[in-house]
MARFIKE-790085 format. One line per field, with one value per atom (N, C-alpha, C): atom name; x, y, z; residue number from 1. Coordinates in steps of 0.1 Angstrom, whole numbers, plus 5000, padded with zeros to 4 digits. Example, Ala and Ser with C-alpha at 12.3 -4.5 7.8 and 13.67 -1.06 7.14 Angstrom:
site <- [N_CA_C_N_CA_C] .
X <- [5132_5123_5132_5128_5137_5129] .
Y <- [4943_4955_4967_4978_4989_5000] .
Z <- [5078_5078_5078_5071_5071_5079] .
pos <- [1_1_1_2_2_2] .
//
This chain:
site <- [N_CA_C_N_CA_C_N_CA_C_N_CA_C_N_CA_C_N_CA_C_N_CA_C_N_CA_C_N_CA_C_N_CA_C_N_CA_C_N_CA_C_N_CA_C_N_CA_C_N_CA_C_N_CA_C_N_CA_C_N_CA_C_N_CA_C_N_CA_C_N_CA_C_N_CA_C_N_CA_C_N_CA_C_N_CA_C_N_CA_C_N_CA_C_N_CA_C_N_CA_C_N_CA_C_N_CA_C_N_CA_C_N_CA_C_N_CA_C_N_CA_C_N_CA_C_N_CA_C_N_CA_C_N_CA_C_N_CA_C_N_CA_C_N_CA_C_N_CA_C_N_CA_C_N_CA_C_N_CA_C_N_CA_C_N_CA_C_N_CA_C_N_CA_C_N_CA_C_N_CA_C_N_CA_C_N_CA_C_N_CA_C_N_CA_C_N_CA_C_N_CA_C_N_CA_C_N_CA_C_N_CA_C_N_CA_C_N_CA_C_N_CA_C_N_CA_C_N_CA_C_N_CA_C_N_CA_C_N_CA_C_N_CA_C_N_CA_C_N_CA_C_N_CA_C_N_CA_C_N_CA_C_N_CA_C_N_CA_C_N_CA_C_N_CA_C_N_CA_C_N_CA_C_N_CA_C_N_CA_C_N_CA_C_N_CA_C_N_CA_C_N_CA_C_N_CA_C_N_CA_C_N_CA_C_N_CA_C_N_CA_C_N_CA_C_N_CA_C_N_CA_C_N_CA_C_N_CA_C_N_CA_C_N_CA_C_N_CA_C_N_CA_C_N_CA_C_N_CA_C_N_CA_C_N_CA_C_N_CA_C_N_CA_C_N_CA_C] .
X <- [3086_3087_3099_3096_3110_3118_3131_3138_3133_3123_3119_3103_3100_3086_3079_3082_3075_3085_3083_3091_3086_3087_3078_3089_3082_3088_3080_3086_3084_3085_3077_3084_3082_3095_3104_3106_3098_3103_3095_3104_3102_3102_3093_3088_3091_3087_3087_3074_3074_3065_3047_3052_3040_3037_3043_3038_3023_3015_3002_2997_3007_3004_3009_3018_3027_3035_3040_3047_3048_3049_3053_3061_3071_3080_3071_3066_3060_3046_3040_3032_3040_3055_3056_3061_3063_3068_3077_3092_3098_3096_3088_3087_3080_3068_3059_3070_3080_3090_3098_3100_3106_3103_3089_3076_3077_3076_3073_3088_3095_3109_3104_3104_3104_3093_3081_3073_3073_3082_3091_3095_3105_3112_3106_3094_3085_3083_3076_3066_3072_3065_3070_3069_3074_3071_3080_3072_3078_3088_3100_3118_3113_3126_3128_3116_3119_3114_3124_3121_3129_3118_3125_3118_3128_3123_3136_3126_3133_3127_3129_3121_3118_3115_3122_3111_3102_3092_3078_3071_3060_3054_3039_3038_3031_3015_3016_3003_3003_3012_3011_3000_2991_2981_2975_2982_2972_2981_2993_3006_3005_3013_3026_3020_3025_3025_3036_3034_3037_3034_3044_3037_3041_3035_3039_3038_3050_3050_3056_3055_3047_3037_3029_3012_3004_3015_3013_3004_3001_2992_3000_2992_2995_2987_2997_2988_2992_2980_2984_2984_2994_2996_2996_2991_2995_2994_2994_2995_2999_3005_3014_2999_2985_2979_2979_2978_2980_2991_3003_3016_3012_3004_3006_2997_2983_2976_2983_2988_2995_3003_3013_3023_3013_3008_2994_2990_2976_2968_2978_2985_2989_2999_3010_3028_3027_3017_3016_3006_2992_2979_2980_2985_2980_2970_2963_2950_2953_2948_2950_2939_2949_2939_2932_2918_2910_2911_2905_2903_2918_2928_2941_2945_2937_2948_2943_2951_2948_2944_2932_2926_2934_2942_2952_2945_2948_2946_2936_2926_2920_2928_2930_2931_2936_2944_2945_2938] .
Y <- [8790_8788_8780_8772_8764_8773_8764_8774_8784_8780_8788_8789_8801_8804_8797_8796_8785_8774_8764_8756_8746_8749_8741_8733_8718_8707_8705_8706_8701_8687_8679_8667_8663_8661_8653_8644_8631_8623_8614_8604_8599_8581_8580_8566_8558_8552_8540_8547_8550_8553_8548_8530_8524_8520_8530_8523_8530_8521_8528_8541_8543_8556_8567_8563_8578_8583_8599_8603_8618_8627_8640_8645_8638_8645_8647_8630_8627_8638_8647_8656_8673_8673_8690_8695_8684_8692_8700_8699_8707_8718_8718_8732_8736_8734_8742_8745_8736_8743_8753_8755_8768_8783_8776_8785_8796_8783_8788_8796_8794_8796_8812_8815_8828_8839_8833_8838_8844_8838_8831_8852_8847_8861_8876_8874_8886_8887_8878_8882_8886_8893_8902_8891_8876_8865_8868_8867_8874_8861_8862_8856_8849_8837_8831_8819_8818_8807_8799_8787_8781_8773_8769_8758_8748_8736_8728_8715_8711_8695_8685_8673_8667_8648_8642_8624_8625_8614_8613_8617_8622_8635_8620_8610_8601_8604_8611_8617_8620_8604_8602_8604_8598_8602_8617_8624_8638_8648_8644_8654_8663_8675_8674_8682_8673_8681_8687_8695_8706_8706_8705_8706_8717_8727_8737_8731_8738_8736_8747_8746_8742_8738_8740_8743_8727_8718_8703_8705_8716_8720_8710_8700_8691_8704_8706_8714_8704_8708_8703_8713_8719_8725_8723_8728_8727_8738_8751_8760_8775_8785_8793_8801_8799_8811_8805_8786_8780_8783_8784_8794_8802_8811_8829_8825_8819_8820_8810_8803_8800_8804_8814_8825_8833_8842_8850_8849_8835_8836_8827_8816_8811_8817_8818_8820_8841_8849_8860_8863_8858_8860_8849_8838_8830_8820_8822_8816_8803_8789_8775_8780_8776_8775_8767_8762_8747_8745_8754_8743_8736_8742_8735_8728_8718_8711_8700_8689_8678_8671_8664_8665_8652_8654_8643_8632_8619_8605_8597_8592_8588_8581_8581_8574_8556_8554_8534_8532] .
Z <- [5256_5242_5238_5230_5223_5218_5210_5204_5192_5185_5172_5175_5171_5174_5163_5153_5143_5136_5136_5128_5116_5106_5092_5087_5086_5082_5071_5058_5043_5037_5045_5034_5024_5018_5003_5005_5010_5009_4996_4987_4974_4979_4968_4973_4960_4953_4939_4936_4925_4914_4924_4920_4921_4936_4946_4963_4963_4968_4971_4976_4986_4996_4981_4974_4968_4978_4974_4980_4979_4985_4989_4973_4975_4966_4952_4948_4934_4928_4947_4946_4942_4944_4938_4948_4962_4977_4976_4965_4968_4954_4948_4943_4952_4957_4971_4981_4984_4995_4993_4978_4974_4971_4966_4966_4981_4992_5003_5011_5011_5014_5009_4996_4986_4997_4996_5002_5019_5024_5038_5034_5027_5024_5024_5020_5015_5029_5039_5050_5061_5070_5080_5092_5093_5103_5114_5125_5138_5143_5146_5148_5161_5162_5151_5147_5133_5124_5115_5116_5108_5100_5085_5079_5069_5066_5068_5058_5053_5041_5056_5059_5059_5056_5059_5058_5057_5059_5057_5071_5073_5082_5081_5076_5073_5072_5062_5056_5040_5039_5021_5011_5018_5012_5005_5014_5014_5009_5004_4998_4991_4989_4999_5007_5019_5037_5044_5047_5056_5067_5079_5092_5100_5109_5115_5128_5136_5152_5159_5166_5182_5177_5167_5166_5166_5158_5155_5144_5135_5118_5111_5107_5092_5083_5068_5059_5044_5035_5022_5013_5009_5002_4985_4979_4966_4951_4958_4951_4953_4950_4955_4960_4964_4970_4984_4983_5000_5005_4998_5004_5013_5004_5010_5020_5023_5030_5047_5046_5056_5058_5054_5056_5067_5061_5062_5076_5074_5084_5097_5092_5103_5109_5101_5106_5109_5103_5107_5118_5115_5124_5135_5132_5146_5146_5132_5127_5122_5128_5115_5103_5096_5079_5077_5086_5087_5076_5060_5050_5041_5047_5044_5056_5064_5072_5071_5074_5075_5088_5089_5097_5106_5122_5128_5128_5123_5123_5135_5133_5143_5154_5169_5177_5180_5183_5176_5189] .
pos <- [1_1_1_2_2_2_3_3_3_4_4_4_5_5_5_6_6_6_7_7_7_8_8_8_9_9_9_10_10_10_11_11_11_12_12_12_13_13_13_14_14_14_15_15_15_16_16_16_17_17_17_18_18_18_19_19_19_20_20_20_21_21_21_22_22_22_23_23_23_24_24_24_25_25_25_26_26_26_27_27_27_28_28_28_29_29_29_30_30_30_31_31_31_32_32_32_33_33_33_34_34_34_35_35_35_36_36_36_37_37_37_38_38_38_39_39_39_40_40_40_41_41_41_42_42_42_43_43_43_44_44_44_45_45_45_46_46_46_47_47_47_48_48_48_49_49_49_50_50_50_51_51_51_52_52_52_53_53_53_54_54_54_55_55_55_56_56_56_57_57_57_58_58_58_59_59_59_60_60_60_61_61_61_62_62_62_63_63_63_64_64_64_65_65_65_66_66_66_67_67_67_68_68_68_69_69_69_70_70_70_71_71_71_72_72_72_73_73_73_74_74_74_75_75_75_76_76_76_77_77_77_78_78_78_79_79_79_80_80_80_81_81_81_82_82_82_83_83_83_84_84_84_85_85_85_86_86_86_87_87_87_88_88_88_89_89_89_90_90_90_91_91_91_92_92_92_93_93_93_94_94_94_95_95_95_96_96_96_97_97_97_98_98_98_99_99_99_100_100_100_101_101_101_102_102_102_103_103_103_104_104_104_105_105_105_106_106_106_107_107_107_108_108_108] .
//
């Protein structure tokens, strides 16, 4: 096992208004990272874990993302019950949240 049994990367990263992709931040990422941080607090997540803001996780489109590892879960978060439920099913049970992930980029 690495150093942290789960590690969630939040990215904030902010773009210009008008770039096409958007951006994380312009979606609410760091109120959802705070959200989640709080929630972080409540849950009984088995040590260590860390979670931490982030650059771009390059899944502009689908913001704000969240990625969990070891596991390599892109999630899109955007409301405090996708919080709890990937607190929950993933970072407590072990379970990906299929209909919160983002599905990894086709192959080049």
């Amino acid at each position: 096992m690495g150093r942290f049994r789960y590690h969630v990367f939040a990215c904030t990263n902010k773009r210009d208004p008008a770039h096409p992709r958007g951006s994380c931040q312009a979606r609410n990422s760091e109120e959802i990272l705070s959200i989640f941080r709080a929630e972080l607090k409540l849950a009984n997540i088995p040590q260590p874990f860390r979670i931490n803001k982030s650059g771009c996780l390059d899944a502009c489109e689908e913001g704000p993302v969240f990625a969990v590892y070891p596991d390599g879960v892109y999630y899109r978060l955007t409301s405090l019950e996708d919080v709890r439920r990937v607190v929950k099913e993933h970072l407590q049970d072990g379970m990906i949240v299929a209909d919160l992930q983002i599905p990894s980029p086709p192959a080049s």
